[in-house]
C-alpha positions as CSV (number, residue, x, y, z in Angstrom):
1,X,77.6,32.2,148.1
2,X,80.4,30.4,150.0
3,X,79.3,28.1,152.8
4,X,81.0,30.0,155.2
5,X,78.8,32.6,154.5
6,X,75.8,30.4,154.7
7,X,77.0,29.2,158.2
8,X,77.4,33.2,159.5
9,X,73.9,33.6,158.2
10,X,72.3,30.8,160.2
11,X,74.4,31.4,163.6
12,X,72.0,35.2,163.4
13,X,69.1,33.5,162.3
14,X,69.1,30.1,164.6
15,X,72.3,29.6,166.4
16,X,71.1,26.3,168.0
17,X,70.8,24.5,164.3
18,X,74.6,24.9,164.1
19,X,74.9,22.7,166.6
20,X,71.9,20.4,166.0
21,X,73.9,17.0,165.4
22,X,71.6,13.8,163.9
23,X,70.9,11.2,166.1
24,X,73.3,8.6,165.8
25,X,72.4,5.7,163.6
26,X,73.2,2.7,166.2
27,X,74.5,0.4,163.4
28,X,77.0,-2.6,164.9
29,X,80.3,-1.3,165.5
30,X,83.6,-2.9,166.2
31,X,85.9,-0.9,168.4
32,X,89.0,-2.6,168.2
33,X,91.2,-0.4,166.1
34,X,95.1,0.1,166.0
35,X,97.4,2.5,164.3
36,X,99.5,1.5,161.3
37,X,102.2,3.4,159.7
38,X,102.2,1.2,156.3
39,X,99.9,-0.7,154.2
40,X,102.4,-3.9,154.4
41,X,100.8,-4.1,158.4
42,X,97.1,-4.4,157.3
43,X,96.8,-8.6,157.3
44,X,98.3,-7.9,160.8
45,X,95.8,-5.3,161.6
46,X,93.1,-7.1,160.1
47,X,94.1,-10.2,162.6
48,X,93.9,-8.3,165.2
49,X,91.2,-6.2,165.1
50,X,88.6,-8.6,163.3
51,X,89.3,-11.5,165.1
52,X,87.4,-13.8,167.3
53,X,83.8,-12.6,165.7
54,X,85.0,-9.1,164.6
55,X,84.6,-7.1,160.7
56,X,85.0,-3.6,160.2
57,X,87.4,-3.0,162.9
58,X,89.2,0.5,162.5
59,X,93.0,1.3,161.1
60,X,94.3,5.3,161.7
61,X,96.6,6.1,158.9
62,X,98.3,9.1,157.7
63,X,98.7,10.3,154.7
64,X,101.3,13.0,154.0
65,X,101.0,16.3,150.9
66,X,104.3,14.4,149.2
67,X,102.4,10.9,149.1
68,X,99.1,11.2,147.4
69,X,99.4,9.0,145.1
70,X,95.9,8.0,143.6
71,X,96.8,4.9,142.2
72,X,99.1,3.5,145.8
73,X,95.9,4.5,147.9
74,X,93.9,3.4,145.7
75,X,95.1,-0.1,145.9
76,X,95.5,0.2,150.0
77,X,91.7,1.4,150.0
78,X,90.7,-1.7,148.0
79,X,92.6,-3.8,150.4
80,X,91.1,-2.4,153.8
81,X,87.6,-3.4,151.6
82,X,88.7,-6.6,151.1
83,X,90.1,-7.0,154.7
84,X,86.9,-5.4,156.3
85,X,89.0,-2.5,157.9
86,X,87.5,0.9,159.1
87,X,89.7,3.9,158.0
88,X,90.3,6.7,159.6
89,X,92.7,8.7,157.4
90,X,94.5,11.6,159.3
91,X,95.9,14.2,156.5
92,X,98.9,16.0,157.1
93,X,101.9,18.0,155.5
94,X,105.6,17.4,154.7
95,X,107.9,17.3,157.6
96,X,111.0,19.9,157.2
97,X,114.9,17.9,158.1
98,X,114.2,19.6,161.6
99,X,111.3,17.4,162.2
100,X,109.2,20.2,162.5
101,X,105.8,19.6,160.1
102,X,104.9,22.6,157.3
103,X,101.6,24.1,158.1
104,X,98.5,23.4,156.0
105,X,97.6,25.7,153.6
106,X,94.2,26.9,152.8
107,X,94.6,26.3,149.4
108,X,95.1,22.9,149.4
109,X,92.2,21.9,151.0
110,X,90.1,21.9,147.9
111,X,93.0,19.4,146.7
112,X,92.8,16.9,149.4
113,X,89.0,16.9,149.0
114,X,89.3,15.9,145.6
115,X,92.1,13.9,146.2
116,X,90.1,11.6,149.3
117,X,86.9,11.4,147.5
118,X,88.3,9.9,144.6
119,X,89.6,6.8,146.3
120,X,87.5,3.6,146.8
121,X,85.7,4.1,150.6
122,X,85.1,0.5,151.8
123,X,82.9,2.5,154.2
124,X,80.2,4.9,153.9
125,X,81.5,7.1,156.2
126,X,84.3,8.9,155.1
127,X,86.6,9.4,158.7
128,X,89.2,11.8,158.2
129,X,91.2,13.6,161.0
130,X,92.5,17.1,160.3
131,X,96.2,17.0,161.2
132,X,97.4,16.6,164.7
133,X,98.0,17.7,167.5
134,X,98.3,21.6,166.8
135,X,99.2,22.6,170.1
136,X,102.7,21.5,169.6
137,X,105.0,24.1,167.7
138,X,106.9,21.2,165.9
139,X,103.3,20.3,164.5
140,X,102.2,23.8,163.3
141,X,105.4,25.1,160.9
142,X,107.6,25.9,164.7
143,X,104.4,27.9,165.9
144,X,101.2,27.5,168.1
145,X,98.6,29.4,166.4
146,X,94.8,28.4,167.7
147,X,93.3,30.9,165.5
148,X,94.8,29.4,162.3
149,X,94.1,26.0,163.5
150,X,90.3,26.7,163.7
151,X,90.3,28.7,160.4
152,X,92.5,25.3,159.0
153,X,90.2,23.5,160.3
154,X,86.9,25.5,158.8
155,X,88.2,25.9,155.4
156,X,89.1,22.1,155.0
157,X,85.4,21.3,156.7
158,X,84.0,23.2,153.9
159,X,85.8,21.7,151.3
160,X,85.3,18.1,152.0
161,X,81.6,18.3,153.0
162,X,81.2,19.7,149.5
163,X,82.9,17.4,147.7
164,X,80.8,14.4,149.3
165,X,78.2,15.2,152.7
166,X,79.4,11.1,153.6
167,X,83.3,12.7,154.6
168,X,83.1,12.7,158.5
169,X,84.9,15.3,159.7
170,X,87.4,14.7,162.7
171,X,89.2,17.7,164.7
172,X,93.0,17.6,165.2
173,X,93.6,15.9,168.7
174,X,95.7,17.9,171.6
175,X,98.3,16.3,173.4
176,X,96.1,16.8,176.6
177,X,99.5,16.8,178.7
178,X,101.1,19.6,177.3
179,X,102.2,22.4,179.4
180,X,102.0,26.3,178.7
181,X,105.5,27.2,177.6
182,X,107.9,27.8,174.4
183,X,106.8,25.0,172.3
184,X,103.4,23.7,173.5
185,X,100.5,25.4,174.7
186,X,97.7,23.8,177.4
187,X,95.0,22.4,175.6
188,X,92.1,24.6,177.7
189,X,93.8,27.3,176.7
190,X,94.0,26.3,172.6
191,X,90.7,25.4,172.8
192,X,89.7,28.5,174.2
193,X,91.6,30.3,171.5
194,X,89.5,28.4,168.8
195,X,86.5,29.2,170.3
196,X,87.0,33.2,171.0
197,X,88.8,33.1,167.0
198,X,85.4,31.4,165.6
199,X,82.6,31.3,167.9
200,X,81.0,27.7,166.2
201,X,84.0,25.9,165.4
202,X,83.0,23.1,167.5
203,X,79.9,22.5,166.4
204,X,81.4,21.5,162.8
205,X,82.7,18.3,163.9
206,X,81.0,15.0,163.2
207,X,82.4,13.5,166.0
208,X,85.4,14.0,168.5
209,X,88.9,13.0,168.0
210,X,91.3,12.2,171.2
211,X,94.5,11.1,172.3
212,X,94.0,9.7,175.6
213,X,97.2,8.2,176.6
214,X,97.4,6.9,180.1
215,X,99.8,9.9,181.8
216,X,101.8,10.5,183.4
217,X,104.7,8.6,181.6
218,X,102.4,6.7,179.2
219,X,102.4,4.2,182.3
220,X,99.1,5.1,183.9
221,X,96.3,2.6,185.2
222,X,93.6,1.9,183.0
223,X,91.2,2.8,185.4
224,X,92.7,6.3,186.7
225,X,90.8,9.1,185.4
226,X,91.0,12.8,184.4
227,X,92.5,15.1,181.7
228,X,95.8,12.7,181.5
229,X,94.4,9.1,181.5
230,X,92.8,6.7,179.1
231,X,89.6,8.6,179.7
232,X,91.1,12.2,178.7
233,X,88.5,12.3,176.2
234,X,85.6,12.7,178.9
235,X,87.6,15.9,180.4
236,X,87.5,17.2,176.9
237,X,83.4,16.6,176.6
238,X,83.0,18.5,179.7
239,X,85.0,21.5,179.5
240,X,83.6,21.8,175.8
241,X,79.9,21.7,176.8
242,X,80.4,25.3,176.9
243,X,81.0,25.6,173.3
244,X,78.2,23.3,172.4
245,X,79.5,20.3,172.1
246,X,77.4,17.5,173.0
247,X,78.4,14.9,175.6
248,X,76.7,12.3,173.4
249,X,78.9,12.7,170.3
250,X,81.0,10.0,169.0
251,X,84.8,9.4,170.5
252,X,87.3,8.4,168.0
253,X,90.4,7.7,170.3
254,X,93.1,7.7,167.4
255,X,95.8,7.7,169.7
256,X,96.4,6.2,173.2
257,X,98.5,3.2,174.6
258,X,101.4,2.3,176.9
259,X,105.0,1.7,176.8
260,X,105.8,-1.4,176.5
261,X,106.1,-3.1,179.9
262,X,105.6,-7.0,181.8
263,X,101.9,-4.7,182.5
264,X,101.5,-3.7,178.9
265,X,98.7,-6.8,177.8
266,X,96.9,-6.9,181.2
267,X,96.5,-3.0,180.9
268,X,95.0,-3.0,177.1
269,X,92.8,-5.8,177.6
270,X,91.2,-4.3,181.2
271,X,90.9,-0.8,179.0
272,X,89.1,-2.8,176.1
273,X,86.9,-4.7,178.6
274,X,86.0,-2.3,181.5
275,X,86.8,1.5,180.5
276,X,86.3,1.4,176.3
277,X,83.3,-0.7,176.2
278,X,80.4,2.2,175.8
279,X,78.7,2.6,172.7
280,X,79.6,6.3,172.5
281,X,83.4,5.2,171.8
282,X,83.7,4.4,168.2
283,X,87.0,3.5,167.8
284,X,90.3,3.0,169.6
285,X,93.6,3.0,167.7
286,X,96.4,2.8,169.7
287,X,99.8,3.8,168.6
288,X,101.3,1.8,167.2
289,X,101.4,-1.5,165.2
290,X,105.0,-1.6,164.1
291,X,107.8,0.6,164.8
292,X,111.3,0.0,165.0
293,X,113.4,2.9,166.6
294,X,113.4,5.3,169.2
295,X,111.3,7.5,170.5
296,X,108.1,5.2,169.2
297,X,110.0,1.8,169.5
298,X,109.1,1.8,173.2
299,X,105.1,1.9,172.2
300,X,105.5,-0.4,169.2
301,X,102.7,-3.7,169.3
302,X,105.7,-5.5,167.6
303,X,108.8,-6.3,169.1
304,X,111.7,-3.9,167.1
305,X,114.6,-6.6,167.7
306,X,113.2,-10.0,167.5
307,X,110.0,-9.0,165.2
308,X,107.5,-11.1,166.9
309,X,104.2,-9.7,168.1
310,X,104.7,-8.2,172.3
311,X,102.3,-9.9,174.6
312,X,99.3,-7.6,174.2
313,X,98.8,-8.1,170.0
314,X,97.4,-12.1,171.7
315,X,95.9,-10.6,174.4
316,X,94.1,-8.3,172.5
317,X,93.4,-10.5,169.5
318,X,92.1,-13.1,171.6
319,X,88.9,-11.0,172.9
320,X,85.4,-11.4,172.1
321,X,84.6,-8.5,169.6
322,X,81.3,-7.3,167.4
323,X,80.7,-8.2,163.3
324,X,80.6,-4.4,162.7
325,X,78.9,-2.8,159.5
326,X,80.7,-0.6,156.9
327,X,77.9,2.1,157.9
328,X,79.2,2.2,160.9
């Protein structure tokens, strides 16, 4: 009997089990993440996210359908062990010469299970994000489908979690800034979608993905709040308590950050200290390390003309953080 199956029988039976999430296990976490586009940045990350009493801080990195090769990640996996980073691997497909990404096929799920579970975890939990942002057309094959997304999203749920119960399943973050119109859809709207497409869908999730950037412009205050600031996530939450999501589950904020500014430092390290420091935030990546041209350049930790490190890679290195677990 396929698993989906199982789940239709239990939502008529006991609909509340569905969403019936174990109690956290309150093991020491380290929050400090960032996001890397290339296994040549983890030293750097590692600097940065385990310093000054830190281990185990995270790293968000994608891996695309045309690069999964076992023996490359399985050198980068062994690395991240030996460097005591967190992963969080975000899957995703081959982008077309338009920019536009393919979208995911069902089929390959059972693929990419098999593909992530053979590669050396430094972790027990395995945190994988399932693509991103769907409500963008240029994400989704030059489409905005929320009923696919969710049945994406279900079929590649099923697959991982039977190829190893440790994979932690992440949901696809929304830009939470996107209007309705031609090429993005609002993100209450695609979530509503999911939900009236597949009435559980959100109860699948081990824990909830977000990228909170600090709107509007990506030049926000740290402490504004709301759908469109550094705290997007906590709009999310509460417009989802209606689909039975709980406002305890763990935030994984895989994307967020400023652009680069004289502001840029002070802002990351108030957000670190006063608006990221709960327990129910696992991880915050911010985009990105290490990028050299435009659009991202603008966002990049190091600088893309003279190389060295922007203000806020110190700044940020230099706080006080946690000696996190690999259970965490």
């Amino acid at each position: 009997m396929r698993l989906k199956t199982v789940l239709i029988l239990l939502s008529f039976l006991a609909p509340t089990l569905l969403w019936a999430k174990p109690a956290l296990a309150q093991a020491p976490n380290n929050n400090f993440g960032i996001h890397i586009l290339h296994e040549t940045e983890l030293d750097d990350a590692a600097t940065l996210v385990n310093s000054n009493g830190g281990q185990w801080g995270y790293v968000t990195m994608v891996i695309r359908q045309d690069e999964k090769d076992l023996k490359r990640w399985t050198e980068i996996f062994k690395r991240m062990s030996a460097l005591k980073l967190t992963p969080i691997i975000r899957i995703a497909t081959t982008i077309q010469s338009n920019g536009t990404w393919d979208k995911p096929s069902e089929n390959e799920a059972a693929n990419w299970a098999d593909f992530l579970h053979a590669l050396p975890w430094p972790t027990i939990s395995k945190k994988v994000v399932l693509f991103n942002e769907p409500n963008h057309s240029k994400e989704w094959g030059g489409e905005i489908s929320p009923i696919e997304y969710a049945s994406i999203a279900r079929s590649y749920w099923e697959e991982f979690k039977k190829a190893d119960p440790n994979f932690y399943v992440l949901p696809a973050a929304l830009d939470l800034a996107a209007p309705n119109g031609k090429d993005t859809m609002d993100a209450e709207v695609f979530y509503k979608e999911m939900q009236k497409s597949d009435e559980y869908i959100f109860t699948l999730f081990d824990g909830w993905n977000s990228h909170s950037y600090p709107n509007p412009g990506f030049s926000g205050s740290p402490f504004d709040s709301g759908r469109t600031s550094i705290q997007g996530y906590k709009w999310e939450l509460n417009f989802l308590t209606q689909y039975h999501v709980s406002q305890n589950i763990p935030v994984y904020i895989t994307e967020t950050g400023w652009l680069y500014s004289t502001k840029s430092a002070s802002n990351y390290e108030t957000a670190f200290k006063e608006v990221w420091n709960n327990s129910q935030i696992r991880a915050v990546t911010p985009f990105l390390l290490n990028y050299k041209a435009l659009p991202f350049a603008k966002f990049s930790w190091r600088d893309p003309t003279t190389n060295e490190f922007r203000p806020q890679y110190e700044t940020i290195k230099n706080l006080p953080k946690i000696a996190g677990t690999p259970e965490s």
